[in-house]
C-alpha positions in Angstrom: 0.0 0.0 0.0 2.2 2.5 1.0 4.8 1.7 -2.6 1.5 3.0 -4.1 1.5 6.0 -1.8 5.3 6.8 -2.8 3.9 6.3 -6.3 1.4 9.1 -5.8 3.4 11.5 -3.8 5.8 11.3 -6.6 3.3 11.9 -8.8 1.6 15.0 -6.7 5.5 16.7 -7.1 5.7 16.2 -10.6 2.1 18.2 -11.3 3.0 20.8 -8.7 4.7 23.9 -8.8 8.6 23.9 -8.8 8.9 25.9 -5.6 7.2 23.0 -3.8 10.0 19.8 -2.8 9.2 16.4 -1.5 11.6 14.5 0.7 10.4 10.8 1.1 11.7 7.8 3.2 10.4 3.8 2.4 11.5 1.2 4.5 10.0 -2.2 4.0 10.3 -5.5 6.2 9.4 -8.8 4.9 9.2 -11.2 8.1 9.2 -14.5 7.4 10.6 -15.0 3.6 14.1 -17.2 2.8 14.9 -16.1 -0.1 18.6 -16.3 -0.5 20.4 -13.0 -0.9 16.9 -11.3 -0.8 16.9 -8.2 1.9 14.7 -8.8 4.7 15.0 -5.1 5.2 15.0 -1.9 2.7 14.9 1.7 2.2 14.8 4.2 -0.3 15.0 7.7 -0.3 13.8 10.5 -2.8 14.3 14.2 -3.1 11.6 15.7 -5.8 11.3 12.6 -7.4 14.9 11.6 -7.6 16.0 8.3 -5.6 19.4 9.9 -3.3 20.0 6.5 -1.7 19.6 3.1 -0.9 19.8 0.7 2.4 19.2 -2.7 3.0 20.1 -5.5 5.6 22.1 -7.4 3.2 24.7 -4.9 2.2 24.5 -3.0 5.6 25.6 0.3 4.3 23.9 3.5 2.5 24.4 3.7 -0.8 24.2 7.3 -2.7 22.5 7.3 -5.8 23.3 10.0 -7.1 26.6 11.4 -8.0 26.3 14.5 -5.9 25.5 12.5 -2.8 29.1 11.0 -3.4 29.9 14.5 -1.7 27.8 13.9 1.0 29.3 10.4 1.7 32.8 11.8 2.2 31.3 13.8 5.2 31.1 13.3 8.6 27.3 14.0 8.7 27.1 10.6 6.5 27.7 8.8 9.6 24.8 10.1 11.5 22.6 9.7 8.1 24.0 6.3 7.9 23.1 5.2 12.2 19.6 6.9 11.9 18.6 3.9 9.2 19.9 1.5 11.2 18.4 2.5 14.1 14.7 2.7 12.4 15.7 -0.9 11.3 15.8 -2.3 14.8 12.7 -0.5 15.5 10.9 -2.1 12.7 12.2 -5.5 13.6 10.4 -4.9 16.9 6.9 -3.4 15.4 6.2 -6.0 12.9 6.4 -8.8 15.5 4.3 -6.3 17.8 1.8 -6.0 14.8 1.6 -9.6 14.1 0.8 -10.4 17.5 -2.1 -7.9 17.5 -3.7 -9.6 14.1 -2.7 -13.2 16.1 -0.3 -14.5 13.5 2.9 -16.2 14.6 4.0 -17.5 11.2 4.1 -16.5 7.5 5.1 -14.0 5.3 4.2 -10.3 6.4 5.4 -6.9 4.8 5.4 -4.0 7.5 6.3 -0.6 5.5 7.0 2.6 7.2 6.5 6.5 4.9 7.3 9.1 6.1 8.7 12.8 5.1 7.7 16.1 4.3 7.1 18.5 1.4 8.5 22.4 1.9 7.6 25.3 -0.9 10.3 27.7 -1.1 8.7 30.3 -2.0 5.7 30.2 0.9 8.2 28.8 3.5 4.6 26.3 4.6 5.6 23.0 4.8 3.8 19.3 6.0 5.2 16.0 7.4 3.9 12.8 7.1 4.3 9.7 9.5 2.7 6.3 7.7 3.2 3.0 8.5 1.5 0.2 6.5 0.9 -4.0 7.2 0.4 -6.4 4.6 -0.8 -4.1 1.7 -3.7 -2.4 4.2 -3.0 1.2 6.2 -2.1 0.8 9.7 -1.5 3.7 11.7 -0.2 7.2 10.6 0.6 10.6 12.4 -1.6 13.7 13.0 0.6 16.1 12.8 -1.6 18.6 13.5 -3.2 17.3 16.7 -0.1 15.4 17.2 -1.4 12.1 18.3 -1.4 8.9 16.3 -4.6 7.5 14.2 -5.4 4.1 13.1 -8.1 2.9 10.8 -8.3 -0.9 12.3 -9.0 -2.5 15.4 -5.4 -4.2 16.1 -4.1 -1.0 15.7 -5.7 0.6 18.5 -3.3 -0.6 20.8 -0.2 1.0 19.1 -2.2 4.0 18.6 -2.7 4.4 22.6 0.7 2.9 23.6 2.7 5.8 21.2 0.4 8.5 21.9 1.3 8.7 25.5 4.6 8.7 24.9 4.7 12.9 24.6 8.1 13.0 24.5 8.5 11.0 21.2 5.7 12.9 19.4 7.5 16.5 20.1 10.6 15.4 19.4 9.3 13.7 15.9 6.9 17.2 15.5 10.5 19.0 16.0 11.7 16.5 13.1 9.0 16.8 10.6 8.8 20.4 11.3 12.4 21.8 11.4 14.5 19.1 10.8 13.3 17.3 7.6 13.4 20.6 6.1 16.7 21.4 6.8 17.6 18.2 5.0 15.9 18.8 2.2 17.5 22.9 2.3 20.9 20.7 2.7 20.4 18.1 -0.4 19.4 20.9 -2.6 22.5 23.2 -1.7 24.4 20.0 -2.6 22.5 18.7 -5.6 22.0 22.4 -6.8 23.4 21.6 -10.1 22.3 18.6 -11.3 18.4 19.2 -9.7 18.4 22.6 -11.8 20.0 21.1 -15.1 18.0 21.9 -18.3 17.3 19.0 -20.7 15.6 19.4 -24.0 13.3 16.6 -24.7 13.7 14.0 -27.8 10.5 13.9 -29.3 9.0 11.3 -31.8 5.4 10.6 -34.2 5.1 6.9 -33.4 2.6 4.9 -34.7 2.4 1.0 -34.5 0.5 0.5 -38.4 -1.0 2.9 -40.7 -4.5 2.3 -38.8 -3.4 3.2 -35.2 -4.0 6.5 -33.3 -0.1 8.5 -33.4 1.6 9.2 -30.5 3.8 12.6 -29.5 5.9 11.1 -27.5 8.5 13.7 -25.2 11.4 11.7 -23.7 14.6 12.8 -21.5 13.5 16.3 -20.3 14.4 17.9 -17.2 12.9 20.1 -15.4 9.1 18.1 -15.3 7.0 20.8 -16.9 6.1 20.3 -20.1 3.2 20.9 -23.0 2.0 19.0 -25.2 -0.4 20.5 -28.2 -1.8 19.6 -31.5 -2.5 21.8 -34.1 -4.9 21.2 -37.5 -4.0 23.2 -40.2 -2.6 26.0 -37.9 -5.1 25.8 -35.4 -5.2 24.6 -31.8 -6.7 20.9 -31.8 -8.3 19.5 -28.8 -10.4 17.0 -30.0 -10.0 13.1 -30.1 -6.5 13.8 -28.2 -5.5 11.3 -24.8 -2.9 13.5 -22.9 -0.7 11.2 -20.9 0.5 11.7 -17.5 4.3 12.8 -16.9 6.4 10.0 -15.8 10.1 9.8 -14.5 12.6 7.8 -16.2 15.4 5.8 -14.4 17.8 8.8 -15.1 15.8 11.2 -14.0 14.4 12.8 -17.2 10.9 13.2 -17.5 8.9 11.9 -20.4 4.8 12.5 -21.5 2.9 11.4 -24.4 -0.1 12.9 -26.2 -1.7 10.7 -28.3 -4.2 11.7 -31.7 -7.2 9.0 -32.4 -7.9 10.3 -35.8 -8.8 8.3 -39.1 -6.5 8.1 -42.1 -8.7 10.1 -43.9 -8.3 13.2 -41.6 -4.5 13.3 -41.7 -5.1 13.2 -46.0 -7.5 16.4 -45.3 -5.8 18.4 -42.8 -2.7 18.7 -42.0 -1.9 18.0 -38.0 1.5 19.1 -36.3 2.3 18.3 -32.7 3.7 20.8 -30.4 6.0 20.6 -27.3 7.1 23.3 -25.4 9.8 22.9 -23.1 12.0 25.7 -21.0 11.0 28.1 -23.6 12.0 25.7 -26.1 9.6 24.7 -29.0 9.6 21.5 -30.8 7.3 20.6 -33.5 6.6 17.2 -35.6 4.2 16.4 -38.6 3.1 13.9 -40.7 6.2 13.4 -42.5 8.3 12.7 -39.4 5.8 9.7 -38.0 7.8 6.6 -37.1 6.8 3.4 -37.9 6.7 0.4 -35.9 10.1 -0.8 -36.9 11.9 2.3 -36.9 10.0 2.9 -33.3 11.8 -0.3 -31.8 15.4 1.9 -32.9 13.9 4.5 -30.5 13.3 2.4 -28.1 16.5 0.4 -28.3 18.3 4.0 -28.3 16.1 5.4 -24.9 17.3 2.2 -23.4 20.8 2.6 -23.9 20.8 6.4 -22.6 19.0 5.0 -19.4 21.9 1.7 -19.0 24.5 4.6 -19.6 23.3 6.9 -17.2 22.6 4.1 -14.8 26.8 2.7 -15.2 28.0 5.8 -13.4 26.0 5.3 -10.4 27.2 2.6 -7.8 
């Protein structure tokens, strides 16, 4: 449940407005599984939609994913980033058995997850922390913030809900956190990543179409930053109609991509003549009917997005 909810936070940065940054935190226990070489234990971290690091119980170390977090690893507040996810992993080793015990299981294979974070706008100086912790793919407790007590939406949780809640010194020091501290992080990881989270990237942009019968697609691949339109025009005029705008998705390096897809008939693009439009950082890009890809040439695109993403990919550790 809550790999869905990191899906749609990512998601909510993406639409927003640039001044507004997200700084997320998974961890995910599986109790009970024997896999070989599988991590009971995991976490990942994101900054605006960007993973910054990994953890897990088999390698026992952070890992930055990013090359400007290599910075950040040489320092001595690394250490302290470092013990602060090993400390939530003994904690979580302790809540999931407390959990399971509360829905009466004492075997089998359970996922506890753990979200948490907060969002800042720089421009406002408002920002919002979020506490959630999740069991087996259903929502099990999360933190009111604002009435700083703890609120569960199930009976076994009700327990946890009264045992943390009377525990004021935890919830001020974790209001302290969300409040004050998460955003300094997030202040700090942007000072550090300034350059590569403010890079410009012009998007590739491509026709494709599958046969001569199936709707074309404006497809907008390896941009940076996120905002981006996407606009058809018939003979010179803005076209609306029978156009599927797709949503904006991140690629493994980073770069965003959209598509904007036209479900007209042959006939229409023999009548009029339909361009597509994408505007980016001021930039404008624009493809017609001449430049539409077929499906053999689109595998080459596809074969060439790939390779940027494995080559990007290479330089991380």
């Amino acid at each position: 449940c809550l790999s869905v909810c990191l899906s749609v936070c990512l998601s909510v940065y993406l639409s927003s407005s640039v001044c507004l940054h997200t700084f997320i935190t998974l961890y995910t226990e599986i109790h009970g599984q024997t896999v070989a070489g599988f991590p009971d234990i995991s976490a990942v971290t994101a900054l605006d939609g960007q993973q910054i690091d990994y953890y897990d119980s088999e390698i026992k170390k952070l890992i930055p994913k990013q090359d400007w977090m290599k910075e950040f690893a040489s320092e001595d507040r690394f250490k302290e980033y470092t013990e602060f996810r090993e400390r939530v992993q003994q904690t979580n080793k302790i809540n999931i058995r407390f959990i399971m015990e509360q829905f009466n299981q004492s075997h089998g294979v359970h996922v506890y997850q753990r979200m948490y974070g907060c969002e800042w706008d720089d421009e406002t100086g408002e920002s919002r922390g979020f506490d959630q912790h999740g069991y087996d793919g259903q929502d099990f407790i999360f933190l009111d913030l604002k009435e700083l007590r703890y609120i569960t939406p199930v009976l076994q949780g009700i327990i946890t809900a009264q045992k943390w809640n009377k525990d004021r010194e935890q919830l001020e020091l974790l209001k302290q956190y969300y409040e004050q501290d998460c955003v300094d992080w997030i202040k700090y990881f942007l000072m550090l990543g300034k350059a590569a989270l403010v890079k410009r990237v012009s998007p590739l942009v491509s026709l494709l179409q599958k046969d001569s019968s199936s709707p074309v697609e404006c497809h907008a691949t390896g941009f940076y930053p996120s905002a981006v339109t996407i606009t058809w025009l018939r003979n010179g005029q803005q076209h609306d109609e029978d156009v599927d705008l797709g949503e904006t998705l991140i690629n493994e390096d980073g770069t965003f991509q959209k598509t904007s897809t036209l479900n007209i008939y042959l006939d229409d693009w023999k009548k009029h003549r339909y361009v597509c439009v994408v505007e980016h950082e001021g930039k404008t890009i624009q493809k017609t009917e001449e430049e539409i890809i077929s499906n053999k040439s689109k595998l080459l695109i596809v074969q060439y997005s790939v390779y940027r993403v494995y080559s990007a990919a290479r330089e991380y550790p």
